[in-house]
LUMVOZA-567782 format. One record per residue (C-alpha): residue number from 0; residue in three letters; x, y, z. Coordinates in Angstrom, 1 decimal, decimal comma. Each point is the difference from the previous one (the first is absolute). Last residue first. Example, Ala and Ser with C-alpha at 12.3 -4.5 7.8 and 13.67 -1.06 7.14 Angstrom:
! LUMVOZA-567782
<zadren resi="1" resn="SER" xx="13,7" yy="-1,1" zz="7,1"/>
<zadren resi="0" resn="ALA" xx="-1,4" yy="-3,4" zz="0,7"/>
***
This chain:
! LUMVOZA-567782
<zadren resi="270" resn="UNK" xx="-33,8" yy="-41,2" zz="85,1"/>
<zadren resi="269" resn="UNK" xx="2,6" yy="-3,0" zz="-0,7"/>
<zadren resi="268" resn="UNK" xx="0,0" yy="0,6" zz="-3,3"/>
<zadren resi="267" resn="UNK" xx="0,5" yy="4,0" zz="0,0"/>
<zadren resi="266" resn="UNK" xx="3,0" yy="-0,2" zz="2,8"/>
<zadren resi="265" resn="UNK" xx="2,9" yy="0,1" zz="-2,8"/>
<zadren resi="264" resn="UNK" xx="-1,2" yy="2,5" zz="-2,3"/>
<zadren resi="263" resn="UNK" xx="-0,6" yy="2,2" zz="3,1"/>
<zadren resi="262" resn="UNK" xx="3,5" yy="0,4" zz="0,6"/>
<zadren resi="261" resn="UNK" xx="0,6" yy="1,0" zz="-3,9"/>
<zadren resi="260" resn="UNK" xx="-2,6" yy="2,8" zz="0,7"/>
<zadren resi="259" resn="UNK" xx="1,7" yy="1,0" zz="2,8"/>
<zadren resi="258" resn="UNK" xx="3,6" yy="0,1" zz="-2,0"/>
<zadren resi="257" resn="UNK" xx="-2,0" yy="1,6" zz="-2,7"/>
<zadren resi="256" resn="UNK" xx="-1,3" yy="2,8" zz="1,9"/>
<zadren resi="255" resn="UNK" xx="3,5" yy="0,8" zz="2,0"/>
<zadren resi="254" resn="UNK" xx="1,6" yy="0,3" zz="-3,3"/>
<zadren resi="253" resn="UNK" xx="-2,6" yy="2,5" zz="-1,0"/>
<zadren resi="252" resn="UNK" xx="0,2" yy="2,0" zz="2,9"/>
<zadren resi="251" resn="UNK" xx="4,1" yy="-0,1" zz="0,4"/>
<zadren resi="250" resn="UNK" xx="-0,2" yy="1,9" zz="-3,9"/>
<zadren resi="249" resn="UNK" xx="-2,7" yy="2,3" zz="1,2"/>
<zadren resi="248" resn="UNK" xx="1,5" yy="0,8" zz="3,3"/>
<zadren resi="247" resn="UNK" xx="-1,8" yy="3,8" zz="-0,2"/>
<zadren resi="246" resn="UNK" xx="3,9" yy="1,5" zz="0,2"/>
<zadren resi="245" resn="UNK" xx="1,2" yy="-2,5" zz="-3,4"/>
<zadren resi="244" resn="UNK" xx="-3,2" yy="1,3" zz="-1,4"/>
<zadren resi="243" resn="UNK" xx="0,6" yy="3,8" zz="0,6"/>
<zadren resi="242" resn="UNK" xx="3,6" yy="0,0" zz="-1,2"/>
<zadren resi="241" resn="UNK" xx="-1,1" yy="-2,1" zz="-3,2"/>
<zadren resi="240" resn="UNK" xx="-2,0" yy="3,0" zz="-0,8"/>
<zadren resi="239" resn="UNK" xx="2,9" yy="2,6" zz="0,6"/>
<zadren resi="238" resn="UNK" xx="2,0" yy="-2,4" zz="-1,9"/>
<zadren resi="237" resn="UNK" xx="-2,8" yy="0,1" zz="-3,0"/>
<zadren resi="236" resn="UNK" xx="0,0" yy="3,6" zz="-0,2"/>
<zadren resi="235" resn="UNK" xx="3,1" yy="0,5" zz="-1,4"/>
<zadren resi="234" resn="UNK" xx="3,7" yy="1,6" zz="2,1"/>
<zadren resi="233" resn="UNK" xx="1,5" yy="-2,6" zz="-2,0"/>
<zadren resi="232" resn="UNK" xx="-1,8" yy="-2,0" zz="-2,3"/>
<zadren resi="231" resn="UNK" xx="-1,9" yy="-3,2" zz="1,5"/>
<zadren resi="230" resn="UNK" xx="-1,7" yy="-1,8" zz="-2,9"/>
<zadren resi="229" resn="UNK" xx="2,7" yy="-1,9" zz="-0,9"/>
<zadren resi="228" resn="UNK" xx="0,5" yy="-0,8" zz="3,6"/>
<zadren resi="227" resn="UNK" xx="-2,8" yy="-2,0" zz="0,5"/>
<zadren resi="226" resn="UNK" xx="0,7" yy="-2,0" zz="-3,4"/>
<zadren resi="225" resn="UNK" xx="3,1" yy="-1,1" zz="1,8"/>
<zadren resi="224" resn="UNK" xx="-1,5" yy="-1,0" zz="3,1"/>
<zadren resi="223" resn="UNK" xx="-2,9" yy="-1,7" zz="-1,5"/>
<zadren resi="222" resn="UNK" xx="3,1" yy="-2,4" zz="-1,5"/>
<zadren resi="221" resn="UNK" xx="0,2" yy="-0,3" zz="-3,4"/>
<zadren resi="220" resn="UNK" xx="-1,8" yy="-2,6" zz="-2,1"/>
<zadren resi="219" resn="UNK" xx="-1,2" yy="2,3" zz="-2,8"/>
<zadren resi="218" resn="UNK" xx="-3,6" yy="-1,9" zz="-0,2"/>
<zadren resi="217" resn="UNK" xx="-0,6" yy="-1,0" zz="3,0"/>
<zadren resi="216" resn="UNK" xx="0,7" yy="3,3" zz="2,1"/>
<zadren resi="215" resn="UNK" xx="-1,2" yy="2,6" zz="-2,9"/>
<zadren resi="214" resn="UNK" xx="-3,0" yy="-1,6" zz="0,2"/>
<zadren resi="213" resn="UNK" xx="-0,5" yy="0,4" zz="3,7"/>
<zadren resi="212" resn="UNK" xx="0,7" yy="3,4" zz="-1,1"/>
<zadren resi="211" resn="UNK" xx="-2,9" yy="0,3" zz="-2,2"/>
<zadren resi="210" resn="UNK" xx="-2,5" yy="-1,7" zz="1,6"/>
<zadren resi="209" resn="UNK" xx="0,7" yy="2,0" zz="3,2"/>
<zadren resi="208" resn="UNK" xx="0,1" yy="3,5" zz="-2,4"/>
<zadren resi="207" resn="UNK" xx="-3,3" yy="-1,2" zz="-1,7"/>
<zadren resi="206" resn="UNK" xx="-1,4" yy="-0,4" zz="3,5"/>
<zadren resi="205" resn="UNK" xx="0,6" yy="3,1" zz="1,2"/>
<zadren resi="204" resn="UNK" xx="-0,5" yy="2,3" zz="-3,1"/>
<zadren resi="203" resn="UNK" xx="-3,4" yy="-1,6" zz="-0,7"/>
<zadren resi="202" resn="UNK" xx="-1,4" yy="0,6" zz="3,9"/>
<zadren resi="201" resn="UNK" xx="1,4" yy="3,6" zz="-0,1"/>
<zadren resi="200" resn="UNK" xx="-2,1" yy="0,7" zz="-3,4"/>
<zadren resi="199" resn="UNK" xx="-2,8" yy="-1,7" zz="1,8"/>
<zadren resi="198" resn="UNK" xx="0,1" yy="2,1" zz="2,8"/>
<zadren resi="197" resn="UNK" xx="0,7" yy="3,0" zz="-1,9"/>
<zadren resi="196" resn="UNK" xx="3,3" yy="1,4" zz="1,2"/>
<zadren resi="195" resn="UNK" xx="0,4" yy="2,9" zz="2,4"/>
<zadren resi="194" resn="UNK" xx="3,0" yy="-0,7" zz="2,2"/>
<zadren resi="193" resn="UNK" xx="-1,9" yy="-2,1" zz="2,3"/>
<zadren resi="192" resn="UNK" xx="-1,6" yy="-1,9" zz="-2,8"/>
<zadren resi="191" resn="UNK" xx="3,5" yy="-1,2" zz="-0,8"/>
<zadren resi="190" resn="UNK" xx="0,7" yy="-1,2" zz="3,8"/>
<zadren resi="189" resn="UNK" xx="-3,4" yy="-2,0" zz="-0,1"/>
<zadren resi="188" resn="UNK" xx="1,0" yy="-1,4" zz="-3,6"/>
<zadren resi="187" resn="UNK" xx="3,5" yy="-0,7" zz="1,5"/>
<zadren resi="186" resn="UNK" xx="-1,9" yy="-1,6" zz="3,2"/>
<zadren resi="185" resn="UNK" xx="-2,0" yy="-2,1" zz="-2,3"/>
<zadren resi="184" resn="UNK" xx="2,5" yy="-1,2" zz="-1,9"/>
<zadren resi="183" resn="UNK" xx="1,7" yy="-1,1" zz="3,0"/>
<zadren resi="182" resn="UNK" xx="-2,7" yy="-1,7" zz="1,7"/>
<zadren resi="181" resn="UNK" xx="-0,3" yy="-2,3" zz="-3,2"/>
<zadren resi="180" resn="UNK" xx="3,1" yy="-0,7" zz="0,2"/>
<zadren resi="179" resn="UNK" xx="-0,1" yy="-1,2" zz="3,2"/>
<zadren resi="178" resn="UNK" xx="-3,4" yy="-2,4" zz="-0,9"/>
<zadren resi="177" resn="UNK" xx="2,6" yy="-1,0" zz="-3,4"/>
<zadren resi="176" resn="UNK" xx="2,6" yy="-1,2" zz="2,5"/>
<zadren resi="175" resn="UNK" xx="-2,4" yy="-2,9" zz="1,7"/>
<zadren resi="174" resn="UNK" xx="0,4" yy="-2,3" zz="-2,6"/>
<zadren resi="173" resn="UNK" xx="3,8" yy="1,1" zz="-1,1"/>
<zadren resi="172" resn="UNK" xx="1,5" yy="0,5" zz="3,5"/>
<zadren resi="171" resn="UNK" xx="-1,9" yy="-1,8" zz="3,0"/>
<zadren resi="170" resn="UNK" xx="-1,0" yy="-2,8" zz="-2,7"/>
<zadren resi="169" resn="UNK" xx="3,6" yy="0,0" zz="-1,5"/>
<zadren resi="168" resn="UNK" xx="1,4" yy="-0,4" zz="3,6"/>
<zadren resi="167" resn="UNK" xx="-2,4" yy="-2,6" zz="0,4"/>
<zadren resi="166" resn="UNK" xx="1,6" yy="-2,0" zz="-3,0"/>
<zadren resi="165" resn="UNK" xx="3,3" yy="0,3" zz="1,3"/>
<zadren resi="164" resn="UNK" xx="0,6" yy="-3,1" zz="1,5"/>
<zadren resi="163" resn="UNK" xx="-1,6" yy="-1,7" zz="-3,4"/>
<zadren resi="162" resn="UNK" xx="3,2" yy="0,7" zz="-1,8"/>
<zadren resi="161" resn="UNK" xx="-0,4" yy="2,3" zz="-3,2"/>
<zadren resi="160" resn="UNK" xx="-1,5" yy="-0,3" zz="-3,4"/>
<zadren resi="159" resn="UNK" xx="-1,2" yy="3,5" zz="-1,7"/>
<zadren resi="158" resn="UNK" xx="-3,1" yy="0,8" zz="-2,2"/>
<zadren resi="157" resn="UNK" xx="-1,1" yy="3,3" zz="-1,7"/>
<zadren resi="156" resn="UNK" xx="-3,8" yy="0,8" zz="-0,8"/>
<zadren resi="155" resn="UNK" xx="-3,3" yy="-1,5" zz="-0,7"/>
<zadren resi="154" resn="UNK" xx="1,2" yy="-2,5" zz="-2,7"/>
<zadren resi="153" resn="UNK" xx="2,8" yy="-0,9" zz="1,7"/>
<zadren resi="152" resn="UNK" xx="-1,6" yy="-1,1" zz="3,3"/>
<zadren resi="151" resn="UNK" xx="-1,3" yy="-3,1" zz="-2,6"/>
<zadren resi="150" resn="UNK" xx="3,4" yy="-0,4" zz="-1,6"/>
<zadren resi="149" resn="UNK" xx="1,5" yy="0,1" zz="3,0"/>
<zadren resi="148" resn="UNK" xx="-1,6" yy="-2,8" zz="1,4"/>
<zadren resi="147" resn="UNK" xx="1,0" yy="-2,0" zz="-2,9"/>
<zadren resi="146" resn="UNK" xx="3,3" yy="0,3" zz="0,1"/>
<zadren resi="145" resn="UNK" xx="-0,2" yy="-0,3" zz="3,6"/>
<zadren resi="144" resn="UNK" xx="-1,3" yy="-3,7" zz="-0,7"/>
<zadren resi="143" resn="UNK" xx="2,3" yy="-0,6" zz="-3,0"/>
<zadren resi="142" resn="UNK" xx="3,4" yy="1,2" zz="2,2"/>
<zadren resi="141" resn="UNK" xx="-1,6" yy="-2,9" zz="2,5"/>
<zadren resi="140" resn="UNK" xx="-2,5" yy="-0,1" zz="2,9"/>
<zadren resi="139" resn="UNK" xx="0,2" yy="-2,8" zz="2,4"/>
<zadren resi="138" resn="UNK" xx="1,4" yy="1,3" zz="2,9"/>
<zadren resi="137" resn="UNK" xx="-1,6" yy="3,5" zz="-0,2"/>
<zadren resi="136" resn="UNK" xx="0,7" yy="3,1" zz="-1,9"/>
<zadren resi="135" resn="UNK" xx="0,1" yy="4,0" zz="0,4"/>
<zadren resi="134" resn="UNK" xx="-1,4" yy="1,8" zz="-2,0"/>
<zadren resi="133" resn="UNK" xx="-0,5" yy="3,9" zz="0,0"/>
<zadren resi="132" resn="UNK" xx="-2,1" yy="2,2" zz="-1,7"/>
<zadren resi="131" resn="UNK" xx="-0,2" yy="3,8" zz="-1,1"/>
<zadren resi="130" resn="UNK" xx="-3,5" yy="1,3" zz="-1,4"/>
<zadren resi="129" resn="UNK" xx="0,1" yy="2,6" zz="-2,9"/>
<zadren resi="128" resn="UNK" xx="-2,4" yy="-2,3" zz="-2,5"/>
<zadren resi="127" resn="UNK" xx="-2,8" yy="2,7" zz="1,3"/>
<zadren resi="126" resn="UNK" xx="-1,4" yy="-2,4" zz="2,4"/>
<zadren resi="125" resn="UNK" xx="3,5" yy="-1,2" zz="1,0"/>
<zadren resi="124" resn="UNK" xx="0,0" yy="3,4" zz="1,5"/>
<zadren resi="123" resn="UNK" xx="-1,3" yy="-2,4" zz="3,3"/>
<zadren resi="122" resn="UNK" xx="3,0" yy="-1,7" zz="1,0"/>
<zadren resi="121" resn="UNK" xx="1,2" yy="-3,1" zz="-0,7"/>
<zadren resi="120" resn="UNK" xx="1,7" yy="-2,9" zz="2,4"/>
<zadren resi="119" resn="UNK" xx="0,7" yy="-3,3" zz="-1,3"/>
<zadren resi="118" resn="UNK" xx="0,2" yy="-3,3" zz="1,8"/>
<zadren resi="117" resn="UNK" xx="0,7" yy="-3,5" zz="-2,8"/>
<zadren resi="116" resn="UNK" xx="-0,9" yy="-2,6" zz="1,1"/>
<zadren resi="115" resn="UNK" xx="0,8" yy="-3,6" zz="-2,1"/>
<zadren resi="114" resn="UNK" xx="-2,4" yy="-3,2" zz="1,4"/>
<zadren resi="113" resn="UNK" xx="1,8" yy="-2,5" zz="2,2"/>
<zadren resi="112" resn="UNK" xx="-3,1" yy="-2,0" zz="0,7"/>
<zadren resi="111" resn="UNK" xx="-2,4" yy="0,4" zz="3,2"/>
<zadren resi="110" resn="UNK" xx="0,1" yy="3,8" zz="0,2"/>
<zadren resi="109" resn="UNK" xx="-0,4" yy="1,7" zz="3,3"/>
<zadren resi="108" resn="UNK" xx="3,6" yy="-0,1" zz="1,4"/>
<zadren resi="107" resn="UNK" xx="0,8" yy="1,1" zz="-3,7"/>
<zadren resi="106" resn="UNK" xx="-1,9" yy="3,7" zz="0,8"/>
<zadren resi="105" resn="UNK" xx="1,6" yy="0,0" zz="2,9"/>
<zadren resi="104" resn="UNK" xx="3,7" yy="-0,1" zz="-1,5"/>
<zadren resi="103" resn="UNK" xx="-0,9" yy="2,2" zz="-2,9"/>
<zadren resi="102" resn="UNK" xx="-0,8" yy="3,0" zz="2,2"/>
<zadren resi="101" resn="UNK" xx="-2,9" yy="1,7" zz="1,3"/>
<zadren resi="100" resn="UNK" xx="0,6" yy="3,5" zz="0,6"/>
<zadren resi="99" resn="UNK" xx="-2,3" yy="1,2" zz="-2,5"/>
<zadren resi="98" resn="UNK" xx="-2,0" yy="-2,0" zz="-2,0"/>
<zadren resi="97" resn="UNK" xx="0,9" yy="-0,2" zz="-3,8"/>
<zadren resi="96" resn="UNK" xx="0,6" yy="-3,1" zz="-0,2"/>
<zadren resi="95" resn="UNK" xx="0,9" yy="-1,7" zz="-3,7"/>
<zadren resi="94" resn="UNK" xx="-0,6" yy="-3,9" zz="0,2"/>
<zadren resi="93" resn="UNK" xx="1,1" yy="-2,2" zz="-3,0"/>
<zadren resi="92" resn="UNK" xx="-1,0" yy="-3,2" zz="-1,6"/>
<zadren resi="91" resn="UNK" xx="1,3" yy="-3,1" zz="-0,8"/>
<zadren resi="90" resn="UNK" xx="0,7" yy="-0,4" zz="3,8"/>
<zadren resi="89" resn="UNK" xx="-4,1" yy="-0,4" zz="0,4"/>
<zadren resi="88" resn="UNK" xx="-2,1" yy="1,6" zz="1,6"/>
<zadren resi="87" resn="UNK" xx="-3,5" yy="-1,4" zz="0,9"/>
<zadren resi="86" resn="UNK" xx="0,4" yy="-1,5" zz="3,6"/>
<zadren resi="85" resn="UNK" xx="1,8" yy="3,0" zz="0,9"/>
<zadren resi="84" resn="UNK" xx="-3,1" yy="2,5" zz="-1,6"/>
<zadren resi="83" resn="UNK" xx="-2,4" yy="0,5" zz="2,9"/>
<zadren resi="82" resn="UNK" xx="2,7" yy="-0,3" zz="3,0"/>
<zadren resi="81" resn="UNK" xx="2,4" yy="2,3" zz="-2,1"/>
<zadren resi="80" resn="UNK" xx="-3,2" yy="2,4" zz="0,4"/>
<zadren resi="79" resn="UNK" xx="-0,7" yy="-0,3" zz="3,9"/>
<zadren resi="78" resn="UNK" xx="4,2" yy="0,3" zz="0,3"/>
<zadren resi="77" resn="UNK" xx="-0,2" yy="3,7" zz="-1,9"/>
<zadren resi="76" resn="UNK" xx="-2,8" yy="1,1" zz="1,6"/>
<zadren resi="75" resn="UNK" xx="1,8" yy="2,5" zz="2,2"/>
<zadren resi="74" resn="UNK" xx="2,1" yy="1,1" zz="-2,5"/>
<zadren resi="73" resn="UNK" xx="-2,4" yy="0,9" zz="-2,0"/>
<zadren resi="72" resn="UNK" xx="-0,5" yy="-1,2" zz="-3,4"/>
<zadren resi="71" resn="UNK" xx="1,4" yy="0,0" zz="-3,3"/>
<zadren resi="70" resn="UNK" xx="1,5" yy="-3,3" zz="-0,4"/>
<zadren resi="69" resn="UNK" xx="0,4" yy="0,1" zz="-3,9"/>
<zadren resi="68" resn="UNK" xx="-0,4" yy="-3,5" zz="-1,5"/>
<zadren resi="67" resn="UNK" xx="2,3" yy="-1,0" zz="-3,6"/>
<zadren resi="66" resn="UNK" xx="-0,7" yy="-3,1" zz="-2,1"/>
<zadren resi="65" resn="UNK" xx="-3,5" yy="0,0" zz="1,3"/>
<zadren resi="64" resn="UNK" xx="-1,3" yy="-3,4" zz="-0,5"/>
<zadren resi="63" resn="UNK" xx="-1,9" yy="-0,7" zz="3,3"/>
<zadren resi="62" resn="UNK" xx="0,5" yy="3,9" zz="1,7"/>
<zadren resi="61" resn="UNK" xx="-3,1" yy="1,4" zz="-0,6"/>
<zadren resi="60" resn="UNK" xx="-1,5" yy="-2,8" zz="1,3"/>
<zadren resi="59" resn="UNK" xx="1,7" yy="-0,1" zz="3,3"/>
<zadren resi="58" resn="UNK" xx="-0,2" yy="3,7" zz="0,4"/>
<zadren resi="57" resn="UNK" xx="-4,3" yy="-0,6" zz="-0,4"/>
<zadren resi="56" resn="UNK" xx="-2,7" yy="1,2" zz="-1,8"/>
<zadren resi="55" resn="UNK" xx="2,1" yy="0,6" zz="-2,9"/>
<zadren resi="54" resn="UNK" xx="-0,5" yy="3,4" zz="-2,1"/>
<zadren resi="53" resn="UNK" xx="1,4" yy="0,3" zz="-3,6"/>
<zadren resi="52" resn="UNK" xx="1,3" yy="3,0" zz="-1,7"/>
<zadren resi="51" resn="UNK" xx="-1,3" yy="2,3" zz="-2,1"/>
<zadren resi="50" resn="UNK" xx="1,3" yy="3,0" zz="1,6"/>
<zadren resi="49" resn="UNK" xx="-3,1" yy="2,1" zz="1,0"/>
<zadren resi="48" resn="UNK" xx="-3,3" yy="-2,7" zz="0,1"/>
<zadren resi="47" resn="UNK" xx="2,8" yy="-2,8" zz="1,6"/>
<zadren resi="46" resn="UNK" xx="1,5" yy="3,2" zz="2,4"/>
<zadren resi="45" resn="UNK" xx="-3,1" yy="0,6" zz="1,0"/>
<zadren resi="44" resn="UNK" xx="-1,7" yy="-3,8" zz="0,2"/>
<zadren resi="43" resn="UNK" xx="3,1" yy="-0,8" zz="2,0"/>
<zadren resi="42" resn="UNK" xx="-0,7" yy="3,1" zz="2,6"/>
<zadren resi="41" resn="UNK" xx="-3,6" yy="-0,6" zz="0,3"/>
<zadren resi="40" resn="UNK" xx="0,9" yy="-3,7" zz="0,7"/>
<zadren resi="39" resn="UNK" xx="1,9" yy="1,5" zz="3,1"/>
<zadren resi="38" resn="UNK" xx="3,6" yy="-0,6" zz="2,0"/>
<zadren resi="37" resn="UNK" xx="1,3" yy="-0,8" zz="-3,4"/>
<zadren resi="36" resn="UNK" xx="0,9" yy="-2,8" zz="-2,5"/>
<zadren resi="35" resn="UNK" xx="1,3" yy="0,4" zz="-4,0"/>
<zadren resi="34" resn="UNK" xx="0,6" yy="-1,9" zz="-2,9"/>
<zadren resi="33" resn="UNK" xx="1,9" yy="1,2" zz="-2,7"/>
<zadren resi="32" resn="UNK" xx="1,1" yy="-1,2" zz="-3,6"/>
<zadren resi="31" resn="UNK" xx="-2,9" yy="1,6" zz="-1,5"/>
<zadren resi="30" resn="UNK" xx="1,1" yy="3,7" zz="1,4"/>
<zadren resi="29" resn="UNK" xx="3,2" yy="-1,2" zz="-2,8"/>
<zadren resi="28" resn="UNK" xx="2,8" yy="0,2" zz="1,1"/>
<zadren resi="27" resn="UNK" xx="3,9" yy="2,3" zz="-0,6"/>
<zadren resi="26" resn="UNK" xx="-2,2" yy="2,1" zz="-2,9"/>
<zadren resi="25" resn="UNK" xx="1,6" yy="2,9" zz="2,2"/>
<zadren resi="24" resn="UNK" xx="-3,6" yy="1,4" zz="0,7"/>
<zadren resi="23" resn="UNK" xx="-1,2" yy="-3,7" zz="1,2"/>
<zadren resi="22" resn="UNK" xx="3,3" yy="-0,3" zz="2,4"/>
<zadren resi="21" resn="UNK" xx="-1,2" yy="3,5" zz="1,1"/>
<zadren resi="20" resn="UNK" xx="-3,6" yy="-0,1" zz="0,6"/>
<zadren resi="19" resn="UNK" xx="0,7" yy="-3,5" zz="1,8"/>
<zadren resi="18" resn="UNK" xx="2,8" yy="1,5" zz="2,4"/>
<zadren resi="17" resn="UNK" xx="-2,1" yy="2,8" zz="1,2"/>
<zadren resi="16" resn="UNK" xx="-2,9" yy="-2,1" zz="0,6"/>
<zadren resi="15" resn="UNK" xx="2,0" yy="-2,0" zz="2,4"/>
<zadren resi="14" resn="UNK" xx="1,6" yy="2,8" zz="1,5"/>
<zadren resi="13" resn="UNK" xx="-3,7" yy="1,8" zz="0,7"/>
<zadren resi="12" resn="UNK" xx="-1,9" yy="-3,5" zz="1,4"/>
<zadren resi="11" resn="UNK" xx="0,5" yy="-3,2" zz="-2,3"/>
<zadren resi="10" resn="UNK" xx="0,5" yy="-2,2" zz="3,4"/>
<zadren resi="9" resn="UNK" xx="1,1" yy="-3,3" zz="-2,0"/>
<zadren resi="8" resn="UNK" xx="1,2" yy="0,9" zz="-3,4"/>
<zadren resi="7" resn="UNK" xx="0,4" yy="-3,1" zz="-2,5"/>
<zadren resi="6" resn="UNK" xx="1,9" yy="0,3" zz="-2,8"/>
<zadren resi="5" resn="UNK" xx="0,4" yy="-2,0" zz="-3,3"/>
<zadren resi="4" resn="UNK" xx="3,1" yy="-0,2" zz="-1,6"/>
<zadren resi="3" resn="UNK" xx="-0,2" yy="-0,2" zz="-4,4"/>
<zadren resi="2" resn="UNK" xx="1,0" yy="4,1" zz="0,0"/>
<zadren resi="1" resn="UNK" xx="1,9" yy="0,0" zz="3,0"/>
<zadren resi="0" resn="UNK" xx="3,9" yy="-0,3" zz="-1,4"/>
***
């Protein structure tokens, strides 16, 4: 579906990057068939040296016969950008943001034709193909334009298409959520050096066991609740663990962290 598209990559910073590396490691395009702008010339001349790809010296370059643009900046400089490129876009092509908070409807506001948007949310495993997106699209994007978009979050991970009203749920949940997991490995590897495990052997076991159960999630389909109490035998040592958590508030914790996160989602492009 991307392999006669060419992409243009406005703000190539970590995400950016991320999503070049693995369209060009799935064979989805070619590093030829990209153009990219950031905050530094340094920065281009990297990623051109590193990747193969070419550097613009301006958004509104880059973007003059891109089939596809990634909006990869800030949120804050998000209306500065659309200024650079409106006069250049066209409705031919189509606009992926990946800026959080800002929805469809403002990006639009700031574009002179009715060019397709299309807002997607990933999360940073998507540098190890792990990542987890969601789409969400605007007026003038069709079943092609998400079709594509997933293709390209596809390559770096697993994709999902929901209503744009929840999009800063998914950024207080799924983009914020691997920081809280992190947290939580590192308490278990904490807890596990506490009870005389080699920090590194501690470190392994923790995060192996999230991968692994967060595996277990997507790829049986049963409820966490169920899988839970598979590994909860009577009179075990998993209840008297779970015991411990439910007094500590872990469970109210962690809901509490994404619900403020998801808050914050909402005030980033006005601060």
């Amino acid at each position: 579906m991307l392999t006669d598209k060419t992409l243009a990559v406005l703000g190539a910073g970590k995400l950016g990057e991320t999503l070049i590396r693995g369209l060009a490691d799935a064979g989805a395009v070619s590093p030829a068939q990209v153009t990219v702008t950031a905050g530094h010339a340094e920065r281009v001349e990297k990623l051109a040296a590193e990747l193969g790809v070419r550097g613009a010296l301006s958004n509104a370059d880059a973007v003059r016969g891109a089939d596809l643009v990634i909006l990869a900046v800030k949120p804050q400089t998000v209306a500065a950008v659309l200024a650079e490129i409106s006069g250049v876009l066209e409705p031919a092509q189509l606009l992926i943001s990946v800026a959080a908070s800002v929805g469809t409807t403002y990006i639009e506001k700031h574009l002179r034709a009715a060019v397709p948007v299309v807002r997607a949310m990933p999360n940073t495993p998507a540098l190890l193909k792990k990542g987890m997106t969601a789409l969400a699209p605007g007026t003038h994007a069709t079943r092609a334009h998400l079709e594509q978009a997933r293709a390209i979050f596809g390559a770096v991970g697993r994709t999902l298409v929901l209503d744009e009203k929840h999009m800063d749920a998914v950024t207080g949940l799924s983009a914020c959520g691997p920081a809280f997991i992190y947290i939580v490995i590192e308490s278990l590897a904490e807890a596990g050096v506490k009870v005389g495990l080699p920090r590194d052997v501690a470190t392994e076991l923790a995060a192996q066991t999230v991968m692994g159960a967060g595996a277990m999630v997507v790829e049986t389909g049963e409820h966490p609740a169920l899988l839970k109490d598979l590994v909860t035998t009577p009179a075990g040592c998993t209840i008297d663990g779970i015991l411990e958590l439910e007094e500590g508030g872990l469970r109210v914790t962690l809901i509490k962290a994404v619900v403020r996160s998801t808050e914050r989602a909402r005030e980033l492009l006005e601060s």
